[in-house]
Each structure stands twice: as C-alpha cells, then as structure tokens.
C-alpha positions as CSV (number, residue, x, y, z in Angstrom):
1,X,20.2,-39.8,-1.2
2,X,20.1,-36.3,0.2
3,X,22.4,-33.4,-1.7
4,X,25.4,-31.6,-0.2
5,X,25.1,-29.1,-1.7
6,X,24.1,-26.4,0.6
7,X,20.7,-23.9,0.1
8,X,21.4,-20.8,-1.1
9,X,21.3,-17.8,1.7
10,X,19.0,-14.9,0.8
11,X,21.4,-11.9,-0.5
12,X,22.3,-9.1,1.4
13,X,22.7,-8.2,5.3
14,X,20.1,-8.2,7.7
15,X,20.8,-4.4,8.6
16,X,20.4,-3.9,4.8
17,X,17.4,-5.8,4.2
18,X,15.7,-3.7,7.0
19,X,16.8,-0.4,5.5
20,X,15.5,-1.7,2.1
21,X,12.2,-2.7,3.6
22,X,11.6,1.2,5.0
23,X,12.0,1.9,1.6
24,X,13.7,5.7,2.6
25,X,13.2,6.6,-1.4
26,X,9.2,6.2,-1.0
27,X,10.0,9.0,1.9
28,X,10.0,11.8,-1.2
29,X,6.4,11.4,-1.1
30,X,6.1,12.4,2.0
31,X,7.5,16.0,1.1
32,X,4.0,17.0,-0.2
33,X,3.3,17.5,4.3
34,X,5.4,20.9,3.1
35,X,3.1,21.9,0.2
36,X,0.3,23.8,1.9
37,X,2.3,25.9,4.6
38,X,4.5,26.4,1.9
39,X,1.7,27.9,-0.3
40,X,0.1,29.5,2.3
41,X,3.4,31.6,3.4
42,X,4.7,30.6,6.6
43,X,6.9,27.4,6.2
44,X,9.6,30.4,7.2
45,X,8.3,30.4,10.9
46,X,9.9,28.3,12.8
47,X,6.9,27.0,14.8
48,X,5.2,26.3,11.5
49,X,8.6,25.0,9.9
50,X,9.1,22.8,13.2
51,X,5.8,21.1,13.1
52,X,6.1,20.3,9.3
53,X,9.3,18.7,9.8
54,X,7.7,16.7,12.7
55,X,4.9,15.6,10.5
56,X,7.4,14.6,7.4
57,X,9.2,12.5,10.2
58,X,5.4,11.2,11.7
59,X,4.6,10.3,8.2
60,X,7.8,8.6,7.2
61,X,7.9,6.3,10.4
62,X,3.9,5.3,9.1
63,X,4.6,4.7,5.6
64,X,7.4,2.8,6.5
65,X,5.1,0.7,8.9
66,X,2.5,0.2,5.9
67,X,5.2,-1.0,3.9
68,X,6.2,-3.6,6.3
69,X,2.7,-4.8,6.8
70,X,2.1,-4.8,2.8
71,X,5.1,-6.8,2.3
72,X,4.1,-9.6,5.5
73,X,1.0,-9.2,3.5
74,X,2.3,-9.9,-0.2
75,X,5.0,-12.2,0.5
76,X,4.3,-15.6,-1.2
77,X,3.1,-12.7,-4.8
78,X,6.0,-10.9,-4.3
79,X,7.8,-14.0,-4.5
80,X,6.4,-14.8,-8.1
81,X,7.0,-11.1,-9.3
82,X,10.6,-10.5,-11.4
83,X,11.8,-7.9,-9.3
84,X,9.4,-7.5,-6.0
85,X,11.3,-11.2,-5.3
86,X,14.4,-9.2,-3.9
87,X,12.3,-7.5,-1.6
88,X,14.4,-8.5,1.7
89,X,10.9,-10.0,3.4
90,X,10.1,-11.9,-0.1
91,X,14.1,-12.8,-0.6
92,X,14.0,-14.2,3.4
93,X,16.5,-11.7,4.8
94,X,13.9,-10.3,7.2
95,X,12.3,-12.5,9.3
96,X,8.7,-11.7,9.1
97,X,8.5,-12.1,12.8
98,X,11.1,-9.1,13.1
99,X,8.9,-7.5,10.4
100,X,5.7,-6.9,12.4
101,X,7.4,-6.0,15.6
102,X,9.4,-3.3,13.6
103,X,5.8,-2.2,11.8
104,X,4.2,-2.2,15.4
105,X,6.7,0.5,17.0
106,X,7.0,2.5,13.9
107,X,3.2,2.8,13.9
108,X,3.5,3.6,17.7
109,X,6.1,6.2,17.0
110,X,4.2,7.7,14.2
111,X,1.1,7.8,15.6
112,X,1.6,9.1,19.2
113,X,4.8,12.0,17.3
114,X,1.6,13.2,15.0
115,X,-0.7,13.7,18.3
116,X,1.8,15.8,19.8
117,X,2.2,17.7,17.6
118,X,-1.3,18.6,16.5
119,X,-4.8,16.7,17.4
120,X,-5.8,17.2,14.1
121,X,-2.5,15.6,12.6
122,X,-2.8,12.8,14.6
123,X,-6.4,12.1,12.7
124,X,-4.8,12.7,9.7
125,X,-2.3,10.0,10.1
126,X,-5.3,7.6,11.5
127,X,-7.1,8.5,8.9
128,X,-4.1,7.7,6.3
129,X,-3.7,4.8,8.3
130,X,-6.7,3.2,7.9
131,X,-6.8,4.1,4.2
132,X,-3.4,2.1,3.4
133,X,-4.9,-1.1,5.8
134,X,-8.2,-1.3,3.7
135,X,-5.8,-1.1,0.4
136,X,-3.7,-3.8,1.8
137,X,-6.9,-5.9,2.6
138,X,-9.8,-5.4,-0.3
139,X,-8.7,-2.2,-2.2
140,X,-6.5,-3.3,-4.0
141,X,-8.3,-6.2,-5.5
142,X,-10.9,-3.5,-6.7
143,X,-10.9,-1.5,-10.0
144,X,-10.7,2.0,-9.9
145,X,-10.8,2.1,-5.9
146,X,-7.5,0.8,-6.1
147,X,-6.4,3.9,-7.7
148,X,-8.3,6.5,-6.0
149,X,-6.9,4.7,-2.2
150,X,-3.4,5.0,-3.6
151,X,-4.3,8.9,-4.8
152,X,-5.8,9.6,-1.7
153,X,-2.9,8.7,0.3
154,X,-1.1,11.1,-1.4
155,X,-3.6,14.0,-0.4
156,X,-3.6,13.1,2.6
157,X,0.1,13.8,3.3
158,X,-0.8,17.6,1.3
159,X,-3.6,17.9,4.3
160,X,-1.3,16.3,6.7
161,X,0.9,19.5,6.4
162,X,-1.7,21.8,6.9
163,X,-3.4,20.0,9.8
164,X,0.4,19.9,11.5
165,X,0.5,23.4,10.6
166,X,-2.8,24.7,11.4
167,X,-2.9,26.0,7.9
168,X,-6.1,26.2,6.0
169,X,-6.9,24.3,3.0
170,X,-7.7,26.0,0.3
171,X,-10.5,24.3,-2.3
172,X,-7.7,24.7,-5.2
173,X,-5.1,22.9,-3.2
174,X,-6.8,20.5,-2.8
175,X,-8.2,19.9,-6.4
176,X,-5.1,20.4,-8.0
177,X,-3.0,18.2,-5.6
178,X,-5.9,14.9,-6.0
179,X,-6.1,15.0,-10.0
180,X,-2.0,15.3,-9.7
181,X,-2.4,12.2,-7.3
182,X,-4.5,10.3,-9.7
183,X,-2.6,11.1,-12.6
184,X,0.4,9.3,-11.3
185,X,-1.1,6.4,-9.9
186,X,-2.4,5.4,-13.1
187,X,0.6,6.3,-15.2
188,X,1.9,3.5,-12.4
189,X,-1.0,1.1,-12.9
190,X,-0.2,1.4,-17.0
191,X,3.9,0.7,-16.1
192,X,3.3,-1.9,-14.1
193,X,1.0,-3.5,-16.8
194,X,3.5,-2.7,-19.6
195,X,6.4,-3.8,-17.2
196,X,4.7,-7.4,-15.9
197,X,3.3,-8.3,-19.4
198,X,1.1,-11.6,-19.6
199,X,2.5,-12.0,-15.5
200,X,0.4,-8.7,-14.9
201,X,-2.9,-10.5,-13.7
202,X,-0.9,-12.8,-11.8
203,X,1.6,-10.5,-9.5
204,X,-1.4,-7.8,-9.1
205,X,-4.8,-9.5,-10.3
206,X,-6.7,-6.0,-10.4
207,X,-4.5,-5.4,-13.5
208,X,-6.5,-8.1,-15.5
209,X,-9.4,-5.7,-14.7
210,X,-7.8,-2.7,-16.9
211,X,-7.6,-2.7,-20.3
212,X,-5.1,-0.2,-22.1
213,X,-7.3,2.3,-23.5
214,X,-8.9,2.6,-20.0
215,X,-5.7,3.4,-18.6
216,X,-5.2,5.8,-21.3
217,X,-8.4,7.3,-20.9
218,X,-8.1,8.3,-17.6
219,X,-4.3,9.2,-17.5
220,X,-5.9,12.0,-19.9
221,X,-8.8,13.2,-17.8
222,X,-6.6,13.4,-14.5
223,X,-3.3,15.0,-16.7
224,X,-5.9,17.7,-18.1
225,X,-7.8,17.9,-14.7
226,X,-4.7,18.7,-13.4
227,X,-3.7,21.5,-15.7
228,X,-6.6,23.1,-16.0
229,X,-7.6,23.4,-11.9
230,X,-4.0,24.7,-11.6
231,X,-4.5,27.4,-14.3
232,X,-7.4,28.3,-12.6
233,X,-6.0,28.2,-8.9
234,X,-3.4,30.3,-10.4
235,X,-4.9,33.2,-11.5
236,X,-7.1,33.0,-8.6
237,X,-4.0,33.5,-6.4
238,X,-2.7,36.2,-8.9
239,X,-6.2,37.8,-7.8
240,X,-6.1,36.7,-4.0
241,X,-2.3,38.7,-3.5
242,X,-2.8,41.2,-6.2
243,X,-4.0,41.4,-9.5
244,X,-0.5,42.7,-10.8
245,X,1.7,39.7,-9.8
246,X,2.1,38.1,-13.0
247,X,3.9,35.4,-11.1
248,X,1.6,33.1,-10.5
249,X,0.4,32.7,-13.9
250,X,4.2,32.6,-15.2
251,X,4.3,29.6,-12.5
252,X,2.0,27.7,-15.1
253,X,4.8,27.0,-17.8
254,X,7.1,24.7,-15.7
255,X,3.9,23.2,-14.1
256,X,2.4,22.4,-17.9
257,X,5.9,21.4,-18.6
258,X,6.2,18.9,-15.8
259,X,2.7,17.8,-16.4
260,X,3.6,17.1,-19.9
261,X,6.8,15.7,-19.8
262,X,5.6,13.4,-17.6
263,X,2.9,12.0,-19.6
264,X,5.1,11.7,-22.1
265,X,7.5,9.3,-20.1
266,X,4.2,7.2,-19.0
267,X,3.5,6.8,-22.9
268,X,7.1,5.2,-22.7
269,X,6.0,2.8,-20.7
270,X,8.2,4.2,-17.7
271,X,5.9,4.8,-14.8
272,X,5.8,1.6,-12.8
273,X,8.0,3.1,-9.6
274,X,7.3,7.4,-10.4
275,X,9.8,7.8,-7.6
276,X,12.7,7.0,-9.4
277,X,11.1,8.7,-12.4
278,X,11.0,11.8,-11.2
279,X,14.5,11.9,-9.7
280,X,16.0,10.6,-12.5
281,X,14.3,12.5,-15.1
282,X,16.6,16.0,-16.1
283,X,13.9,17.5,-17.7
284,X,11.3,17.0,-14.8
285,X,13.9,18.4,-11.7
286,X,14.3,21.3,-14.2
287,X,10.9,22.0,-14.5
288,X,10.0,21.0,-10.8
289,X,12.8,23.2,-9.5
290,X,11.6,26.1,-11.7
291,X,8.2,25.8,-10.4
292,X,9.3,25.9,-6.5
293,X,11.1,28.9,-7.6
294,X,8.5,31.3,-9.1
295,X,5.9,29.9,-6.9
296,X,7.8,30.6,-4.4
297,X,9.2,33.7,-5.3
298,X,5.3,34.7,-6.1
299,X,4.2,33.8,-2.5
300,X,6.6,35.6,-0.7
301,X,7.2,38.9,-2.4
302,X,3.4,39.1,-2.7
C-alpha cells in the first residue's frame, strides 16, 4: 500500500537557491582583475578604474556561469558529498533546466561586456573560459593538472585586469601571483582530503591520487616559491622607482606574514573553501590590509 506521507520539498526558495548557486562569496576572487593596474599606478584614472570594474563585473557574470555548468555537471557526486548535497541544483531547488539557461546568458553577458571593453579582455575571458570547461570535463580527474587549471584560473583574472586595462604585465607579477595560486589550491586539495576522509576518493576521485606528504611537499615549494619571487620582485620595484624607497621591501613583512599564517591554518586542516578562510581569519585581513597599505603607499608616493 502506498505511504501518505508526503516527499520532503528541497529547503530554501527558488530566488535563494539561484543566489546560492552564483556563489557571490567566490566573486572575492575575482578582485585579483584590480591587482596589476593597481601595481602598475593607475587604478586612480578613471578610464583605467572604469574598465577594471567592468572586467570584475565580466568575470563575476563567467564564474558564475562555470559554476552553474559544474554543478549540472556534478549533480548526482554532489549529491553523495556531506555538505556539496545542499547545493540548491544537488538539493533540487533549481531546476537544472533553469540552470543552463541562466549559465547560457551569463556567459553571453560576460563574454560580449569583456569585448567591449577591451579585445584583449574578451580573449582573456575565452581563454579562462575554456580553461574552467576542460576542468569540468577531464581536468579534474587528472593529478597535478587539476591543480595547476584551478591555479591558472586565478592568473588569469591577475592578467584579466591588465588586458582590461591595457596595463603591462610584468614577469614578477606574474610569478609571484601563480606560485600564490598554486599554494592555495593545494592547501584546498589537502582540506578537502582532511575534510572528506575515507569519502575523499569517492566525492572527488583525483584525491585517491594524492597522498599526504605529496600534498605537503608541494604546499612547501609553492609557499616558499611564493616568498621568495616576491622578495625579489620587491626589491626590484624598490630599484625600478628608486633605490631609496624602503617601502617595497617593508611591504615583505605582512606579505611573509600572510604567507605564513596561512600555511599554518592549511596544517590545521582548514583549507577546503580558502574563501571563507581568508575572510574569517583576523590575523590574515590584518596582514592583507597592511600589505595593500604600504604597497600602496610605495606605488604611489614613488
């Protein structure tokens, strides 16, 4: 005899479950489009200040999209994970139907926003595209390449900014912001491992492919990578706006702090979403704000 006892509905509105599914707190990634006309000096103008805004807003709407298409993409895994379940697709708030239209036009939007803007933005954000779709597809699956996509995404919203801005890249920049990049995709890797347990293989099977002291080994090359390239791109500034501005080596302290503390919360086992890590952590706005500051001050009093 059939039950009356009605299903369950999936928790949460529908208007909720979409906002959830943009994911707004991964937008804080997308700040790093500011980094290089920052660095270089002109995120004052308001040209330059315009278009990097634009391309924050370009980037947001195709992260968002990539999201979307991850979660179609991950839905019946997600459902087996402890906390990816309440994901609004996984949970069945959002229809998946109402899930690839909404990826579709925020691709649109993103896309044709980033080719106004600049040409060479709008390859950027193909280019970032086409990164995040291989992830979704094979990368992901792969050792090592899984890490390096998920990095390179990151860099790619650091070039995004100067291609928006018609800023250079500088070789440092670029160094400094890709070992950063790998350094916190692994710390995540290693959360997610600590975090899932013996369900680790299961929920994301390139895990079973990692052993700890890998992890560890290369959270250790990318944190000292990191350090060291910024020392050097520090002093190389210092040299660049004049050897007497002692600011961009001071700038090095709340950087090594950052970089520390921050390898220190990994070894707690608390890197699995670095988002909420690094907005939750006292010790790591403190630093990161001191950084902005003297960097900052260094760049434009130079």
């Amino acid at each position: 005899m059939p039950s009356s006892v009605p299903a369950a509905a999936p928790r949460g509105s529908f208007l909720g479950g979409v906002v959830r599914e943009l994911r707004p707190k991964q937008w804080m990634k997308n700040v790093l489009v500011f980094a290089a006309p920052a660095a270089a000096g002109v995120i004052d103008e308001r040209v330059e200040l315009f278009h990097a805004i634009g391309a924050f807003l370009c980037f947001c709407a195709a992260a968002s999209a990539t999201y979307l298409i991850n979660d179609i993409s991950d839905v019946e895994s997600d459902r087996r994970h402890p906390t990816k379940c309440e994901r609004p697709i996984a949970a069945g708030i959002v229809p998946v139907p109402f899930a690839i239209v909404l990826s579709i036009l925020l691709l649109v939007g993103g896309v044709c926003g980033a080719f106004l803007i600049e040409r060479d933005f709008g390859f950027t954000i193909l280019a970032y595209l086409a990164l995040t779709t291989c992830y979704t597809l094979w990368l992901k699956h792969m050792a090592v390449l899984d890490i390096m996509s998920v990095a390179a995404g990151f860099v790619l919203r650091a070039i995004g900014g100067a291609t928006a801005t018609s800023v250079p890249i500088s070789e440092w920049f670029f160094i400094v912001t890709s070992f950063g990049a790998l350094f916190m995709v692994t710390g995540k890797r290693q959360g997610e491992q600590s975090d899932l347990g013996e369900q680790a293989a299961e929920v994301r099977p390139v895990l079973a492919l990692y052993t700890p002291a890998f992890l560890t080994y290369l959270r250790a090359v990318f944190s000292g990578g990191a350090l060291i390239t910024y020392c050097l791109w520090a002093f190389s500034s210092a040299d660049l706006h004049g050897g007497n501005n002692v600011l961009f080596q001071l700038s090095i302290v709340p950087f090594a702090i950052a970089i520390l503390r921050y390898a220190l919360l990994l070894d707690q086992g608390k890197g699995a979403e670095p988002e909420n890590l690094v907005l939750s952590d006292r010790t790591l706005l403190i630093a990161g704000a001191a950084w902005i500051l003297i960097y900052g001050f260094a760049i434009y009093t130079a």
